[in-house]
C-alpha positions in Angstrom: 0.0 0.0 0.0 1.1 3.2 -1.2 1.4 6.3 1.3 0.4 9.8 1.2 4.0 10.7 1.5 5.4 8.0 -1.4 2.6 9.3 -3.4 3.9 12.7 -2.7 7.6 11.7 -3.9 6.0 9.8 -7.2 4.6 13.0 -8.5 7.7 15.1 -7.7 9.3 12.1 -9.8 6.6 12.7 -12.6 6.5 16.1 -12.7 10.6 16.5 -12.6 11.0 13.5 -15.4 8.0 15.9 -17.9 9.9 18.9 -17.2 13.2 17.3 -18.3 11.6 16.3 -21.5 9.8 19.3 -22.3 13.3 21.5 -21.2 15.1 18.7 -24.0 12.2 19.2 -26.3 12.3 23.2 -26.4 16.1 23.2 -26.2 16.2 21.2 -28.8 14.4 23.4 -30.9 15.9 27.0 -30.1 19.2 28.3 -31.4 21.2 30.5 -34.0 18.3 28.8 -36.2 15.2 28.1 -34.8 13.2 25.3 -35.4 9.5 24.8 -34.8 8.8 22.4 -31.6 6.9 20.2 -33.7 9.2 19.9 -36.5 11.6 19.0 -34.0 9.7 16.4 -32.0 8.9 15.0 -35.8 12.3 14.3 -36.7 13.3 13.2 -32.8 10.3 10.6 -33.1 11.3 9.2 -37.1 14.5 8.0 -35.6 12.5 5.7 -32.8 12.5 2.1 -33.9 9.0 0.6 -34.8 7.7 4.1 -34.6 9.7 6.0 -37.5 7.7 4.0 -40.1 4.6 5.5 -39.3 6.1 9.5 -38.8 5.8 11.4 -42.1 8.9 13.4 -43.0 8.2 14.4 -46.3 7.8 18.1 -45.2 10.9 18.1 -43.1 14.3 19.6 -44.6 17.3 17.5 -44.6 18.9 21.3 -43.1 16.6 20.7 -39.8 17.4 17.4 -39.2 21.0 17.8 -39.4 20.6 20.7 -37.1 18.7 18.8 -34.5 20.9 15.7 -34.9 23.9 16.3 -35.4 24.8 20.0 -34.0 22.1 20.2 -31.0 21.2 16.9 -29.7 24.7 15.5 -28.7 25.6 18.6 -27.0 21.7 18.7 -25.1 22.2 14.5 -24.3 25.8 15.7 -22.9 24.5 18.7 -20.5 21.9 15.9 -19.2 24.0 13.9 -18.3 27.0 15.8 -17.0 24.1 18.0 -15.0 23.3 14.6 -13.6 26.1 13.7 -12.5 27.3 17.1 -11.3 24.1 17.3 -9.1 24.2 13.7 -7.6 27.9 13.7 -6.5 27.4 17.5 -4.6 24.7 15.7 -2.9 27.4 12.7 -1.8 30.4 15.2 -1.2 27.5 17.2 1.0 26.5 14.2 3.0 29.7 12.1 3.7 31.8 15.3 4.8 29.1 17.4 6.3 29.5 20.0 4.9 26.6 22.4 2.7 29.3 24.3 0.8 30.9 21.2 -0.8 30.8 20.8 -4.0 32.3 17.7 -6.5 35.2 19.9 -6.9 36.2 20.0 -3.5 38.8 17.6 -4.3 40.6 19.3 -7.1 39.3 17.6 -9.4 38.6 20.3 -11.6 42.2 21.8 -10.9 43.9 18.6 -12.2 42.1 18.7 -15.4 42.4 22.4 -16.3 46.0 22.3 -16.0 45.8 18.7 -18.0 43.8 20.8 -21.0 46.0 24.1 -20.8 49.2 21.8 -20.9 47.3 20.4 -24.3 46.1 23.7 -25.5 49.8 25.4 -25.0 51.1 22.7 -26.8 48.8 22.6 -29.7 47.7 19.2 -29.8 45.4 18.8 -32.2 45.5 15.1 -32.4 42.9 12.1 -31.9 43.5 9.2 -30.0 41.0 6.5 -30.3 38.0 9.6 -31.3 38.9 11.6 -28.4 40.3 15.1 -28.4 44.0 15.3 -27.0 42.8 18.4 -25.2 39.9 15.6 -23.3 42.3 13.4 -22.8 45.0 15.5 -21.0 42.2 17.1 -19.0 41.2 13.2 -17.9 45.2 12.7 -16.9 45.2 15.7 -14.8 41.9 14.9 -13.0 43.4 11.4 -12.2 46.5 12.7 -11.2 45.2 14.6 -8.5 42.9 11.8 -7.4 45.8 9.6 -6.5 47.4 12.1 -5.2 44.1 13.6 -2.4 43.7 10.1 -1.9 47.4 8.8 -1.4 48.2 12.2 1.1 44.7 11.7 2.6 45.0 7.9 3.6 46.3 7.1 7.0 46.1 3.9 8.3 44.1 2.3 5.7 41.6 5.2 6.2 40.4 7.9 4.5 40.6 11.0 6.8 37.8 13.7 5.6 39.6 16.7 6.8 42.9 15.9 5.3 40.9 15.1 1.8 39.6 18.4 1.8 42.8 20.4 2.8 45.3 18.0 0.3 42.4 18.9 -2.2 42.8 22.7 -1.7 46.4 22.4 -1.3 47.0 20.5 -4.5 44.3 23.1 -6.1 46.1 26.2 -5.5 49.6 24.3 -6.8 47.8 23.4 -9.8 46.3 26.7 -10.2 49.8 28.2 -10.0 51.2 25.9 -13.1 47.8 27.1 -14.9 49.4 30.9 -14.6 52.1 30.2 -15.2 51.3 28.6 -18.7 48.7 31.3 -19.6 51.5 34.1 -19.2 54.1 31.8 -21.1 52.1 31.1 -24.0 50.1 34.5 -24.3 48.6 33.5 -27.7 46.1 30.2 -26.3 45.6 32.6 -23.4 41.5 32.8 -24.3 41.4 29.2 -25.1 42.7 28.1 -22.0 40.2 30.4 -20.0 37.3 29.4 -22.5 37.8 25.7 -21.4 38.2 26.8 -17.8 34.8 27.9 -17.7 33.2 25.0 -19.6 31.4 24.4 -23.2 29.2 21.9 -24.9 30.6 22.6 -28.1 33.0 19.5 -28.6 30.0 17.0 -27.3 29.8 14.3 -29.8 28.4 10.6 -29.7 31.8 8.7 -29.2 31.9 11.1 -26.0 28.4 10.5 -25.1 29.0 6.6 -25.5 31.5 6.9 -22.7 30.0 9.0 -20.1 26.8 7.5 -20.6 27.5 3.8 -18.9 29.4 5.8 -16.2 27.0 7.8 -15.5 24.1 5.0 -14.8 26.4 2.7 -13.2 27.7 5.5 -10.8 23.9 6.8 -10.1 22.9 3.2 -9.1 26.3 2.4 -7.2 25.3 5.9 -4.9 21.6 5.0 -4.8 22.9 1.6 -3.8 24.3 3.8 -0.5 22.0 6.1 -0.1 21.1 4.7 3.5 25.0 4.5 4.7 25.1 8.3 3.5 22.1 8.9 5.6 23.9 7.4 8.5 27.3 9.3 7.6 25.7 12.5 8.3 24.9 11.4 11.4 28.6 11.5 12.6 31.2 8.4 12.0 30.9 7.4 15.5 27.4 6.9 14.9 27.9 5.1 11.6 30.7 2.4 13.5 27.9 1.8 16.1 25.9 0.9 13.4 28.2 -1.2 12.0 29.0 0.9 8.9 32.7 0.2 7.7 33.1 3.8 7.3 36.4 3.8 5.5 35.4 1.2 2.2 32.1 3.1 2.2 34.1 6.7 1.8 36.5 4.7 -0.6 33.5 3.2 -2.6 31.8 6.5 -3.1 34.2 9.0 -3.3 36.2 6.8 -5.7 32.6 6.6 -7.9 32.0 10.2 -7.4 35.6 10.9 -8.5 35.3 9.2 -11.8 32.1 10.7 -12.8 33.5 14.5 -12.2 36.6 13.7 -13.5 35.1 12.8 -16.6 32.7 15.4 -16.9 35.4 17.6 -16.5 37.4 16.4 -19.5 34.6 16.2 -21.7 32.7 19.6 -21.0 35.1 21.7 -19.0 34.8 23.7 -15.7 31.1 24.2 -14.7 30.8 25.5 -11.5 27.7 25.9 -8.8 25.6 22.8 -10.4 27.1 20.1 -7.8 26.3 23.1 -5.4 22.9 24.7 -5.7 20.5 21.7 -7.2 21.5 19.6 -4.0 20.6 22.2 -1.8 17.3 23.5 -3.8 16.2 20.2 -3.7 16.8 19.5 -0.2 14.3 22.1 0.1 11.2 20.4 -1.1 12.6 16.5 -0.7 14.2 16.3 2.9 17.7 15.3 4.2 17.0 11.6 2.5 19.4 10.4 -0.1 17.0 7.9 -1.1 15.3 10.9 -2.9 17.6 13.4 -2.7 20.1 12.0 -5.0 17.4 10.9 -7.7 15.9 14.3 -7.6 19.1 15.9 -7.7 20.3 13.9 -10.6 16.9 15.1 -12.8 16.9 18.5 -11.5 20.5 19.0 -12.5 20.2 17.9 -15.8 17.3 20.1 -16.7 19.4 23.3 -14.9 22.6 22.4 -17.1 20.2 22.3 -20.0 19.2 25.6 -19.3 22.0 27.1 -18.7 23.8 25.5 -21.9 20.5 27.0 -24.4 21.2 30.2 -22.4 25.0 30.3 -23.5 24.4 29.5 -27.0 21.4 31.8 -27.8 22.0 34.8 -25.8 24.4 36.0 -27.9 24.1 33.7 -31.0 26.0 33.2 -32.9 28.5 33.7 -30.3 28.8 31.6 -27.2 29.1 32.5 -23.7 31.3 29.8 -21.5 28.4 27.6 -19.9 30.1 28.2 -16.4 29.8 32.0 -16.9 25.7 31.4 -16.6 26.1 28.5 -14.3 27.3 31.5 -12.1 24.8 33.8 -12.8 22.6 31.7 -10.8 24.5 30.2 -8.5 26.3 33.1 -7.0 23.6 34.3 -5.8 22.3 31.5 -4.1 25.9 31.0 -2.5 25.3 34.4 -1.2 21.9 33.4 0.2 23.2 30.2 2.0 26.0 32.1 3.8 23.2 34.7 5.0 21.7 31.8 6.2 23.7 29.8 7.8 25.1 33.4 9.3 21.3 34.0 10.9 21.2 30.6 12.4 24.4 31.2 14.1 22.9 34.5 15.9 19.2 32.6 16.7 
C-alpha cells in the first residue's frame, strides 16, 4: 500500500521526469536557427525504432534534421547527463563530509584537469586518440593525477581522513592553479582558449563522447543510490555510523572513488562548470528532505534540466557567439551562495 507521502515523492518524480523532456524538447528546438517544436519532436520521433515508419517526414528539410541531430542533440544528451552527474555527486560530497558548501570539486578535481587541458592547448595538440580530443584526454590525466594524489596524502592507516581530503584537495588546487598561470603568461597567444575551457562548453559534445560518459554515468547513479542509507547514517557523525556497524572507510572509498570518476570525466569532456554540484543539492533539499534515497534521484533530474538551461542560455543569448556555460552556471548560482551564507550566518545569531 502506497502512502500519502510516497505518493507525494512519485509525483515530484513525474513532474521533474515531464519537465526534463519538455526543457530537451524546447532546447532542442531553439538556437542561432530556430526550429518549430513540432518539427523537432517529428524528426526526434522518425528515428525511434518501430515508430519511425509511421512518422511522415516528407515536409521536413534534410537542413533541420542535421541541425537537431547532429549539431544540438549530442551537445543537449551531454549537458543531461553531465548535470546529472554534477548534481548527484554535490549531494554525496555534502553528506559524507558534512559539509553544505561542498561541492564535486572540493577535491581538485577540476584543478587537475584544467591544468591537463591548458598543458594540451599550449602545446597545440590537435591530435585524436581513439576519437577523443588530446585536449579531453590531457584534461582526464590531470583529474586522475590529483585523485591519486588527495587520496594517497589523505589515507592514514588504511583510512580515508575527511579533513585531510579536503585540505590535500585545496592544497593541491592552488599548486595546480599556479602551473595554470604560469602557462597562460608563457604562452600569451592560447591565453583565451585556455580560460574558455576553464569555464566550460558543450561545443565538442559528440556521440563517441556521449557513448563513454553514458555507462558511467548510470552505473555511478545506481552504485550511490545503492548507499544512499550509509550516507544517511554518515551525516549522522562516523561514531554513529561504526555503532551501526557501517565500515566507514570502504564506504568513503566506494563512493568517493565513484564520485571521482564521474567528475573527472565530466570535466574532461565539457570543462569547468561550477555551482551545479552546489545549488541543485541544496534546492532540492528544500522540497525533498535530508534523505538520499530521494535526494540524490531528484538531484540527478533537476541537475540535468538546470545544465540544460544554462547550456541554451549560452548559446542563444548571444548567437551566434557563445558564452562559456560556467559564466551562466554562475549567474545563478552566485547568488544562491550568497543566500546560504546569509543563512547559515542567521542561524548562528538565533
Amino acid at each position: 500500500m502506497v502512502t500519502n507521502k510516497g505518493n507525494r515523492y512519485i509525483h515530484k518524480y513525474i513532474l521533474l521526469l515531464l519537465l526534463l523532456v519538455l526543457t530537451v524538447l524546447i532546447a532542442i528546438s531553439l538556437g542561432a536557427v530556430n526550429i518549430p517544436l513540432k518539427e523537432t519532436i517529428t524528426i526526434l520521433l522518425s528515428k525511434i525504432p518501430f515508430i519511425k515508419n509511421i512518422i511522415n517526414t516528407e515536409n521536413i528539410s534534410s537542413n533541420s534534421e542535421s541541425i537537431i541531430l547532429t549539431l544540438r542533440l549530442p551537445r543537449i544528451l551531454m549537458s543531461l547527463l553531465v548535470g546529472a552527474g554534477l548534481a548527484m555527486c554535490g549531494v554525496v560530497f555534502q553528506g559524507i563530509f558534512k559539509n553544505p558548501l561542498a561541492d564535486p570539486y572540493i577535491l581538485g578535481i577540476s584543478s587537475g584537469a584544467s591544468l591537463g587541458a591548458a598543458i594540451a592547448i599550449a602545446a597545440g595538440a590537435q591530435a585524436m586518440y581513439l576519437g577523443f580530443g588530446m585536449i579531453s584526454l590531457f584534461a582526464f590525466i590531470g583529474s586522475f593525477v590529483v585523485m591519486f594524489l588527495v587520496y594517497f596524502i589523505a589515507r592514514a592507516g588504511g583510512k580515508l581522513v575527511s579533513n585531510t581530503l579536503i585540505l590535500a584537495g585545496v592544497a593541491i588546487s592552488f599548486m595546480f592553479q599556479s602551473f595554470i598561470s604560469f602557462i597562460i603568461i608563457s604562452s600569451k597567444e592560447v591565453t583565451t582558449r585556455i580560460i574558455f575551457w576553464t569555464m566550460g562548453s558543450m561545443t565538442n559534445a559528440n556521440n563517441l563522447k556521449l557513448l563513454v560518459i553514458f555507462p558511467i554515468i548510470v552505473i555511478g547513479f545506481i552504485i550511490l543510490l545503492s548507499f544512499a542509507s550509509d550516507i544517511n547514517i554518515l551525516s549522522a557523525g562516523e561514531e554513529t555510523s561504526v555503532s551501526l556497524g557501517i565500515n566507514v572507510s570502504k564506504v568513503k572509498f566506494i563512493l568517493l572513488g565513484t564520485c571521482s570518476l564521474i567528475t573527472a570525466l565530466s570535466v574532461a569532456f565539457s570543462g569547468v562548470i561550477g555551482f551545479v554540484g552546489l545549488i541543485i543539492p541544496h534546492a532540492i533539499r528544500l522540497i525533498s528532505g535530508p534523505n538520499h534515497k530521494n535526494l540524490i534521484p531528484l538531484s540527478a533530474i533537476s541537475g540535468s534540466i538546470f545544465l540544460i538551461i544554462c547550456d541554451t542560455l549560452s548559446r542563444t543569448i548571444l548567437a551566434p557567439t557563445e558564452i562559456p556555460i560556467g559564466a551562466i552556471t554562475a549567474i545563478f548560482g552566485a547568488p544562491f551562495f550568497i543566500y546560504l551564507l546569509i543563512k547559515s550566518k542567521r542561524k548562528v545569531f538565533i
